[in-house]
C-alpha positions in Angstrom: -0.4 85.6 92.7 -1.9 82.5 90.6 -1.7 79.1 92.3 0.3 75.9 90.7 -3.6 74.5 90.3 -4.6 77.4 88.3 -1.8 77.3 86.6 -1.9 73.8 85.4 -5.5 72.8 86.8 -3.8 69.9 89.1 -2.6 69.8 92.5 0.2 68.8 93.8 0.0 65.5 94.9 1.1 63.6 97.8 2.4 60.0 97.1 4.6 57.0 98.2 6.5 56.3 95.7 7.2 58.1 91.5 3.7 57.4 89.5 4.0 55.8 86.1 2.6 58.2 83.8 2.7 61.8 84.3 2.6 64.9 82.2 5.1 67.8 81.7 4.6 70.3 84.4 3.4 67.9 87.0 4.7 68.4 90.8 4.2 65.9 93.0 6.0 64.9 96.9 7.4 61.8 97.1 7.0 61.0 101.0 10.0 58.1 100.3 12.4 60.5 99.7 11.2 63.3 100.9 12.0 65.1 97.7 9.4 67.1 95.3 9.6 66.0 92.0 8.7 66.8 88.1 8.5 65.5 84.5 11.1 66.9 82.5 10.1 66.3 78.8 13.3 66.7 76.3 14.9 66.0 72.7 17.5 63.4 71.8 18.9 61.6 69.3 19.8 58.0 70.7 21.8 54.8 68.4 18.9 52.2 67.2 19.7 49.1 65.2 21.6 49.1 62.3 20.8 48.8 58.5 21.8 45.6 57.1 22.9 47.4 53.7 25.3 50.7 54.1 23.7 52.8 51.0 22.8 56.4 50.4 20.6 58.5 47.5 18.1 56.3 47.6 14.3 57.0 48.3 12.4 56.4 51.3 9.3 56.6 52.8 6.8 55.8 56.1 6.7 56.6 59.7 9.0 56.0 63.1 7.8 52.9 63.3 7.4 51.3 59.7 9.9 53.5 57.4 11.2 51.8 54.2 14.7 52.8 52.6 14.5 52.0 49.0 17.8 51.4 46.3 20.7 53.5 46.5 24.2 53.7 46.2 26.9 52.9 45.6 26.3 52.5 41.8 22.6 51.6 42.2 20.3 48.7 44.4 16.8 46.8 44.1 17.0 46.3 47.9 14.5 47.6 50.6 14.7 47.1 53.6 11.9 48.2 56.4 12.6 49.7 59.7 9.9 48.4 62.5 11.0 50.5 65.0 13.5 48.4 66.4 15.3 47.2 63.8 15.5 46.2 60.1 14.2 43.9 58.0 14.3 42.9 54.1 11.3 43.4 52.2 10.4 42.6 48.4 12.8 44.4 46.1 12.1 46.9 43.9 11.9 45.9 40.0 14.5 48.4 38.8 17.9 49.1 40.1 17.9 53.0 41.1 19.9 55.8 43.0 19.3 59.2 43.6 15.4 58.6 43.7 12.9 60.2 46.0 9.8 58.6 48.1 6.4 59.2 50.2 3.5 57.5 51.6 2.9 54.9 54.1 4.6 51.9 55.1 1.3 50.1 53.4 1.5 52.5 50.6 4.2 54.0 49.2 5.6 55.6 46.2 8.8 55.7 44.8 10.0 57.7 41.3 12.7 59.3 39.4 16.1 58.5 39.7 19.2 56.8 37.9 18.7 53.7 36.3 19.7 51.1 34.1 20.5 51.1 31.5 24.1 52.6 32.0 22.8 55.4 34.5 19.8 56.8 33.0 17.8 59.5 34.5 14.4 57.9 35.1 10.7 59.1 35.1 9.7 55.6 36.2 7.1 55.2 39.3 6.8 52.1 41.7 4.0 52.1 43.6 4.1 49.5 47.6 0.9 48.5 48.9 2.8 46.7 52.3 3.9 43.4 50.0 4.8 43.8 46.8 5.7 46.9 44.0 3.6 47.6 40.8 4.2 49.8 38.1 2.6 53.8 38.4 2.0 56.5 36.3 5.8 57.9 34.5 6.4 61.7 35.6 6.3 63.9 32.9 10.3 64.2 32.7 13.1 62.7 33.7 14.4 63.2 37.2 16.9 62.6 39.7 18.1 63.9 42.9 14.2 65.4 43.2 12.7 65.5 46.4 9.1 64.0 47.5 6.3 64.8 50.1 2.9 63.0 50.3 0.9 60.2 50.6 0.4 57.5 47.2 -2.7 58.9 46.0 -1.3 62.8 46.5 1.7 62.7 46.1 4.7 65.5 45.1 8.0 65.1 43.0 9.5 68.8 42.8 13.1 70.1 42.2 15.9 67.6 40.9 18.1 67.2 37.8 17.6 66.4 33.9 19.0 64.5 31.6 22.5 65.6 29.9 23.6 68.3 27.8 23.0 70.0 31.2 25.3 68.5 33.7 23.5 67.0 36.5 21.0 69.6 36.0 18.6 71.2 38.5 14.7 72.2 37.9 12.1 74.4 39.3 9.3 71.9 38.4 6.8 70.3 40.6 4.4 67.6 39.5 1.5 65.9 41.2 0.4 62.2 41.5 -3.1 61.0 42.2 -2.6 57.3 42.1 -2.4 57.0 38.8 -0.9 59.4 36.9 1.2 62.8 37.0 0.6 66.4 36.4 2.4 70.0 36.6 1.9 71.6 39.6 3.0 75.0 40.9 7.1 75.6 39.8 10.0 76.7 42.7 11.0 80.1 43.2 14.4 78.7 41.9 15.7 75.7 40.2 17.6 73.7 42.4 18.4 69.9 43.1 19.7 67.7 46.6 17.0 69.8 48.4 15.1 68.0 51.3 11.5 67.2 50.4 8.8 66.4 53.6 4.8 66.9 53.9 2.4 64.8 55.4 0.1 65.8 52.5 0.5 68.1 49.0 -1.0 71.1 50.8 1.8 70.8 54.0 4.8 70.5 52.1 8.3 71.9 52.5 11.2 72.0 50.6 14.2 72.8 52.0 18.0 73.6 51.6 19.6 72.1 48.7 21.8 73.3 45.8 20.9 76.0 42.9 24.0 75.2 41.0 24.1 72.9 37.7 27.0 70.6 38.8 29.8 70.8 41.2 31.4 72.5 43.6 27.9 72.5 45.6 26.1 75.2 46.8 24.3 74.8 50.3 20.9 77.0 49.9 19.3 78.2 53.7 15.9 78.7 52.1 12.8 76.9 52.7 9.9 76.9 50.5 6.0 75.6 51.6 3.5 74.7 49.3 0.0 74.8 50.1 -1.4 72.9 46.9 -1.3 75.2 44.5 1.8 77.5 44.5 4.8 77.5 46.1 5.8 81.0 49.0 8.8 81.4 51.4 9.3 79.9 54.6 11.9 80.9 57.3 15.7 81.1 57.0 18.2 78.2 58.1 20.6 78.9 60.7 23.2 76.7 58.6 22.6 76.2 54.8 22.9 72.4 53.6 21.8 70.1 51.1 21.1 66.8 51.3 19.5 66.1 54.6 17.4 64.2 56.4 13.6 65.5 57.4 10.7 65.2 58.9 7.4 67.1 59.3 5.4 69.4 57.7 4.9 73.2 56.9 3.8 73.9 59.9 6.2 72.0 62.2 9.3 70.0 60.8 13.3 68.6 61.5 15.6 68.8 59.4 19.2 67.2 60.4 22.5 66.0 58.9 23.6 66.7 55.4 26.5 68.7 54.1 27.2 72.0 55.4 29.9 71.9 53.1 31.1 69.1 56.0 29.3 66.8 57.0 26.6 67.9 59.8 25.5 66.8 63.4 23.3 69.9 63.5 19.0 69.3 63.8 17.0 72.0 63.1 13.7 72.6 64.2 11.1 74.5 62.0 7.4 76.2 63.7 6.3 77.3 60.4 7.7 81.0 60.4 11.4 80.1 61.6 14.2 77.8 62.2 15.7 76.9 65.5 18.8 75.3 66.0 18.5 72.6 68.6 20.9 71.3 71.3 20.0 67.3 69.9 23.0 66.4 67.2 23.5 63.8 65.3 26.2 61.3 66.9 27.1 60.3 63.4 26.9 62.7 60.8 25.6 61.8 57.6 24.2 62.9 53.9 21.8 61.9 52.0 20.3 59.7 55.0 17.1 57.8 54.6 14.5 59.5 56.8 10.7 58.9 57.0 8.4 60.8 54.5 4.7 61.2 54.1 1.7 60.9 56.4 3.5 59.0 59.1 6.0 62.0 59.1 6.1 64.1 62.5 8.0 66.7 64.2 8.6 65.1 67.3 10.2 61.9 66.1 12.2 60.7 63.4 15.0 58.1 61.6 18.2 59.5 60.3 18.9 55.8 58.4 22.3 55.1 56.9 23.6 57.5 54.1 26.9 58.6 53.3 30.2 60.3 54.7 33.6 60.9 52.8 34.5 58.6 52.2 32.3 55.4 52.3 28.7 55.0 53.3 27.4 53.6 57.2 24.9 51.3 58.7 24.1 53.5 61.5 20.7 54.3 62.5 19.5 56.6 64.7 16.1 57.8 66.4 14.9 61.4 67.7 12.1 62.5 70.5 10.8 64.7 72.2 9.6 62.8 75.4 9.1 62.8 79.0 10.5 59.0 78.7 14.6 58.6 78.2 15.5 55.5 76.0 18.8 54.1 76.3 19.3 52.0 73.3 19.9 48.2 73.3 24.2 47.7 73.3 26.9 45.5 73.4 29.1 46.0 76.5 32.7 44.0 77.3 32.9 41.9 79.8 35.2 39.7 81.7 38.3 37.8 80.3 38.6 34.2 79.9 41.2 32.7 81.3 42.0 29.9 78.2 41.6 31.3 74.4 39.2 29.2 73.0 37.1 28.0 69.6 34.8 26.0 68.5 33.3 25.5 72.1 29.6 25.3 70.4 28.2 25.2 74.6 27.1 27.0 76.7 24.6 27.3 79.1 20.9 28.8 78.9 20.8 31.0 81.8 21.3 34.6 82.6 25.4 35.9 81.7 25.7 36.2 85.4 25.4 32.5 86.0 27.1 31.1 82.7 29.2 28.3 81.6 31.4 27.5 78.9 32.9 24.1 78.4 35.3 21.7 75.7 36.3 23.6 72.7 40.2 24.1 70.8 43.0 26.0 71.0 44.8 26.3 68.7 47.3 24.8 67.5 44.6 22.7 67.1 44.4 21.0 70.5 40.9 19.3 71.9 40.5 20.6 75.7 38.3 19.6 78.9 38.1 22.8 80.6 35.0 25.0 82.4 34.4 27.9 82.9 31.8 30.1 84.9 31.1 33.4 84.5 29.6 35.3 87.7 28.9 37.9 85.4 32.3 39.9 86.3 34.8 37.4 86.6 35.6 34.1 85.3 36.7 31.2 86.7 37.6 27.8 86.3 34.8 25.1 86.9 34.7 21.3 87.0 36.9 19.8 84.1 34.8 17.2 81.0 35.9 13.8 81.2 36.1 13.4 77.7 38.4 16.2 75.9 36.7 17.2 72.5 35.2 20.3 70.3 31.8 20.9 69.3 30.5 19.7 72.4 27.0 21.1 72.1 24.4 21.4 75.2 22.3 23.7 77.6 20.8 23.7 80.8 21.8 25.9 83.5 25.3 26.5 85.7 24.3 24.1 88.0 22.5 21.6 85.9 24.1 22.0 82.1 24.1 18.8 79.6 26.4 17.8 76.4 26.5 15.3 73.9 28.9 14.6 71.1 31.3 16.3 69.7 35.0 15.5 67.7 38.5 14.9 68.9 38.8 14.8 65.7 37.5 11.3 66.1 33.6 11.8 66.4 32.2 10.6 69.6 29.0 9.4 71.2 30.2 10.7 74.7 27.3 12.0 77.0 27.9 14.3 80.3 26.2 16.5 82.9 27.7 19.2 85.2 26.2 19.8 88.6 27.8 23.2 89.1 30.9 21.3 90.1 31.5 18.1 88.5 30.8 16.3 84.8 29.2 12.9 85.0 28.9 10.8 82.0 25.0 9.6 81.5 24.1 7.6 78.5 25.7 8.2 75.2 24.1 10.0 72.1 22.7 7.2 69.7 26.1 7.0 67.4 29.1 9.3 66.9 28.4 12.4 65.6 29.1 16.3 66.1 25.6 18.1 67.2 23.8 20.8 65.8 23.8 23.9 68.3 22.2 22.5 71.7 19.2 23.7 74.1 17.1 23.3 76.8 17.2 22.0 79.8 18.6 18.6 81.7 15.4 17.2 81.8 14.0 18.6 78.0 17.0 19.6 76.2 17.1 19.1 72.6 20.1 19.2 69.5 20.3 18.1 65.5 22.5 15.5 64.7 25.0 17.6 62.3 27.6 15.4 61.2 28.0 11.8 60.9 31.7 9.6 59.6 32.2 9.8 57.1 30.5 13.2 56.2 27.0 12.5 56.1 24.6 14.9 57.6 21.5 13.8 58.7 20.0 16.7 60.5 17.8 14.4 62.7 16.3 16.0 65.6 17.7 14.8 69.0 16.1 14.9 72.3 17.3 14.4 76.4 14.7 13.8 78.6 17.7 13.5 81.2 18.2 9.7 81.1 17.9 8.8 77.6 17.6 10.1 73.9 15.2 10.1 71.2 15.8 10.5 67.5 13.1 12.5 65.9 12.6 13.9 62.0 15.2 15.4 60.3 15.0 19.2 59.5 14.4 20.7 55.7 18.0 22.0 55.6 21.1 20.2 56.1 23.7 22.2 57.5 26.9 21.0 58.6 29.4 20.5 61.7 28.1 22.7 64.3 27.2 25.8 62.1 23.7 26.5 63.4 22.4 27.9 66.3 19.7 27.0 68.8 17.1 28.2 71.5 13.8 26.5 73.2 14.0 23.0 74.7 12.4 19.4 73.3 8.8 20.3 73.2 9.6 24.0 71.1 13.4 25.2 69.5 14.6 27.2 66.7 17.3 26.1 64.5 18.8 29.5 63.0 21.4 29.4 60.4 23.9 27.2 59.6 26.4 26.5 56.2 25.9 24.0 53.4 26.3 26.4 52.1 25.2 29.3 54.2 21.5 29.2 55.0 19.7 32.4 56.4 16.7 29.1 57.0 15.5 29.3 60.2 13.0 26.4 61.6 10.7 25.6 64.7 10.4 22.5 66.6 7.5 21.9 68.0 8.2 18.7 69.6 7.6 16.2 66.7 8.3 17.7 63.5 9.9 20.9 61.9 8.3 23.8 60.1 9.7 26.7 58.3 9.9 30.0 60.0 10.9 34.1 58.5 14.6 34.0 57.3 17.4 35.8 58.9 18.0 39.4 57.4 21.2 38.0 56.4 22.5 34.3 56.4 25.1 33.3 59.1 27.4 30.4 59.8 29.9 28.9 62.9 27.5 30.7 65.1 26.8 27.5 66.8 25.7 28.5 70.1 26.2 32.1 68.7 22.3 32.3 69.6 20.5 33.1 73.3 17.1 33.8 74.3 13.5 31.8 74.0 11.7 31.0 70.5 9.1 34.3 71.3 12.0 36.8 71.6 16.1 35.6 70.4 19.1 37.4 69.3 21.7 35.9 66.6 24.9 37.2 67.0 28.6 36.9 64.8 29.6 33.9 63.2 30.4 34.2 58.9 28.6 35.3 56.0 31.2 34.4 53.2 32.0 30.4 52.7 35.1 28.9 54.0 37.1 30.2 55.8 35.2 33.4 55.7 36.0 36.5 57.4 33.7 36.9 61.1 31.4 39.3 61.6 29.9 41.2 64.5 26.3 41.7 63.1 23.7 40.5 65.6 19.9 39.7 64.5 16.9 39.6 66.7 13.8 37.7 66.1 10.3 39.2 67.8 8.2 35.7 67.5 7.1 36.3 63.6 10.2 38.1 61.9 13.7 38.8 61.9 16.0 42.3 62.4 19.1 44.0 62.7 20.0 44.8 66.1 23.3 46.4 67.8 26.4 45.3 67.0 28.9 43.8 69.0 32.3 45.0 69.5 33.8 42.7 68.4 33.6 40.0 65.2 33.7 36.7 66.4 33.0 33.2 64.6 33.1 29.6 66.2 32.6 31.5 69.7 29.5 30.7 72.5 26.5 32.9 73.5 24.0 32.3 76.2 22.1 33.6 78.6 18.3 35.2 78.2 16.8 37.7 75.9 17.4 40.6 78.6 21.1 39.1 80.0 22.8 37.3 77.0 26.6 36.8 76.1 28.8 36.0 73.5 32.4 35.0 74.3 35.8 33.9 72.9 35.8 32.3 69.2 37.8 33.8 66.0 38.1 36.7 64.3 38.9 36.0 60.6 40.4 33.7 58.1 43.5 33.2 60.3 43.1 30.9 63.7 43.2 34.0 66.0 41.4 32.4 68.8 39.7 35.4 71.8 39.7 35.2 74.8 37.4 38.5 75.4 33.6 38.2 76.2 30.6 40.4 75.4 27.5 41.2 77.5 23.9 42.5 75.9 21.1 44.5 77.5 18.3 45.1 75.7 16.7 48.6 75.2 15.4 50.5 77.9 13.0 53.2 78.4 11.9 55.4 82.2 10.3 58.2 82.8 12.6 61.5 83.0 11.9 62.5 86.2 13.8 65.7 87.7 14.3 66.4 91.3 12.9 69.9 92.4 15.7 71.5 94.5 15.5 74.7 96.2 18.4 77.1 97.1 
């Protein structure tokens, strides 16, 4: 009888305490627990960031980590958008409106062609080639195409099925055509015409094409056959289990996903292709979509992919999710509720810097519109009522921690140059603010926190930097944009801070402070106002969450952004839409509570907590019976 080492040429090993990496298969005794233990390596679709734009039909293109979603519906789009591999982020738009398009190639090079566009909703043969910046014009297929399908890099590239121009309906085609950087040519033709088929192929000589429809126009057709092509000529491939059109995929010829589309009804189901047969695998969807952007070209693997927006019946979705096979379980990054304030407030614009399980809320409205002094601390369960302000206002901005927080300004509606600091249990006034005036967001510490002078009597808004050094204030340069009230939010302290945001009208300009003077940093994805202290974290790693995106009174939102250091992304919504509220807390332990919800004064009194993603090994426990 062979032995586990000649088996998997290891032994088993003998160890305190579950090693970091391991490979499938791997047995080892953990003396801690006493327990023998394995890697179990599985598949799983798990929820990533959203997609700032809900489209579908468009092209796309790129890898796991760097795919690009191009135009789409409804009616047609320019926009692109990139997804990094945690979330999304506009890039350069494409020169032509277009829907119904296909894509491959790289994140640094990628091609787009076919599709409707202007004018009216003409079937296209126009080519757009990305080199990682910026789109230039390519070679024009030899006829016009849309709903075609692509596989391939920039330089060899493939544009096969799809339908033509009118008398014939939306058409379908057995034609294939080639790109070599520069131009077109005929390639092998399709056992059968057909259109809404999914394309994928790290290369020309890998490609598949698979499902789709073989009728002219509708009521659809959902075809189970795959096709490869090895360069030359298109042969059979295996069977689906379910026939579709108008999936998602990923792969090649000789190993490939497919998932989603319509079955007729919209799917869940992935497939998994070994390049004789499909298998259906236990990994669905958790939101079932068509004509979903998925990754497509050299960066395309079995073994991960993106299933990005697309449509449904009726209406389109943001939703984004991720597939692996992996020995490491990821839970994505989330929005979870958390305790209940005990007053319904608005236009707090404070709260404290540290963790949501030692957080602090004070001043604010209710409404009717009625100034208040309250506090409250969060234990990161419960809340509870802290030390009351002194002075009663709104737009009280500051920072620091539960024990040691800081505000300044603020309106009752009279402006006012009022100063205090909390001690955990108490407000003392310090030394007033240089002048009336409501602040801009607030950060930082007691000792090094920092704020922008927002708005002056009688409407002014001088956007001057403002600094605590924890016994008096410093006026510094005013930043680039003016925004007004307390619209903007803030992270960092005196010496470094970000100032995200704002409305005058709404900005998506964000700027870092470096201690003495203001430079321009990468835009939000999308601009966002009354998100005051709608904004936690440090300058290298912040989330923006809620506040509005329409002017006055605009409807909230619940979008949240997050910003890596050098660029902005979606990330996970919250649960609830909330404008005017506070957020704290760190990168890994932030919050976002109370505020309003719309164009009405509905004023919450619900908070959210956020964890960030998470990844660990899937270990398994070895039982024996």
């Amino acid at each position: 009888m062979a032995t586990y080492k000649e088996i998997f040429g290891k032994q088993i090993k003998f160890l305190s305490s579950d090693p970091a990496n391991e490979g499938e298969g791997q047995i080892w005794y953990n003396s801690t627990s006493g327990t023998f233990k394995s890697v179990l390596v599985s598949a799983a679709w798990f929820s990533q960031a959203p997609t700032a734009t809900a489209n579908d039909n468009g092209a796309s293109f790129g890898s796991v980590s760097s795919m690009y979603k191009v135009g789409g519906g409804p009616g047609r789009s320019t926009g692109v958008e990139e997804f990094t591999g945690s979330g999304w982020v506009s890039q350069a738009v494409v020169p032509t409106d277009m829907s119904d398009n296909a894509g491959c190639g790289t994140g640094t090079a990628g091609l787009v062609f076919g599709g409707n566009n202007p004018p009216g909703n003409t079937i296209s043969a126009t080519t757009f080639e990305w080199d990682g910046s910026s789109w230039t014009a390519g070679g024009a297929m030899p006829a016009d195409r849309r709903q075609n399908s692509g596989a391939g890099s920039q330089t060899a590239g493939l544009s096969f099925a799809g339908g033509g121009p009118p008398p014939t309906g939306v058409g379908r085609s057995a034609n294939t055509y080639e790109y070599n950087g520069a131009s077109w040519t005929a390639g092998g033709s399709l056992p059968t015409s057909l259109r809404n088929g999914t394309g994928t192929g790290t290369v020309e000589t890998v490609a598949l094409m698979i499902g789709g429809s073989d009728q002219d126009a509708p009521p659809e057709t959902y075809l189970n056959t795959t096709y490869e092509y090895d360069g030359a000529a298109w042969a059979s491939g295996g069977t689906l289990n379910t026939g579709r059109n108008a999936a998602g995929a990923s792969g090649n010829s000789t190993a490939a996903l497919m998932y989603g589309g319509n079955e007729p009804a919209l799917s869940t189901a992935t497939e998994s292709y070994d390049g004789s047969s499909w298998t259906t695998s236990p990994a669905t969807l958790a939101v079932a979509t068509a004509t979903p952007f998925y990754p497509n070209g050299p960066g395309s693997s079995a073994v991960s992919a993106i299933s990005g927006a697309g449509g449904q019946t009726p209406g389109r979705v943001t939703d984004t999710q991720e597939y692996s096979i992996s020995a490491i379980v990821t839970t994505a990054a989330t929005w979870a509720a958390g305790g209940t304030k005990g007053d319904a407030t608005t236009q707090q614009s404070a709260g404290t810097d540290g963790p949501s399980s030692a957080f602090a809320t004070w001043g604010g409205r209710t409404v009717p519109a009625t100034t208040t002094n309250l506090t409250e601390e969060y234990n990161g369960t419960v809340w509870s009522p802290g030390g009351n302000l002194n002075v009663s206002a709104r737009d009280r901005c500051g920072g620091g921690t539960l024990t040691a927080a800081w505000c300044g300004g603020g309106t009752q509606p009279a402006y006012i140059d009022s100063a205090e600091e909390y001690n955990g249990a108490s407000w003392t006034a310090v030394t007033a603010i240089p002048g009336a005036a409501i602040l801009l967001g607030g950060t930082g510490p007691q000792t090094a926190g920092l704020g922008v002078v927002g708005q002056l009597p009688p409407g002014a808004y001088p956007r001057t930097a403002i600094e605590y050094n924890g016994t008096s204030w410093t006026l510094g340069p005013a930043s680039s944009t003016a925004r007004t009230d307390s619209s903007a939010g803030m992270v960092g302290n005196s010496s470094n801070g970000l100032i995200v945001g704002g409305e005058s009208p709404i900005t998506a300009n964000v700027e870092e402070w470096s201690g003495s003077a203001w430079s321009e940093e990468a835009n939000l994805v999308t601009g966002s106002a009354q998100c005051s202290d709608g904004t936690f974290g440090t300058v290298a790693l912040a989330y923006q969450n809620g506040g509005k995106t329409s002017p006055s009174p605009g409807a909230a939102v619940a979008a949240t952004q997050y910003w890596n250091g050098t660029n902005w992304s979606t990330a996970p919504t919250m649960g609830q839409a909330r404008k005017s509220h506070t957020s704290g807390g760190t990168a890994t332990a932030g919050l976002s509570a109370a505020g309003q919800t719309g164009t009405t004064p509905t004023v919450l009194t619900s908070s959210e907590e956020f964890t960030p993603e998470t990844s660990a090994a899937n270990y398994k426990t070895i039982t024996t019976s």
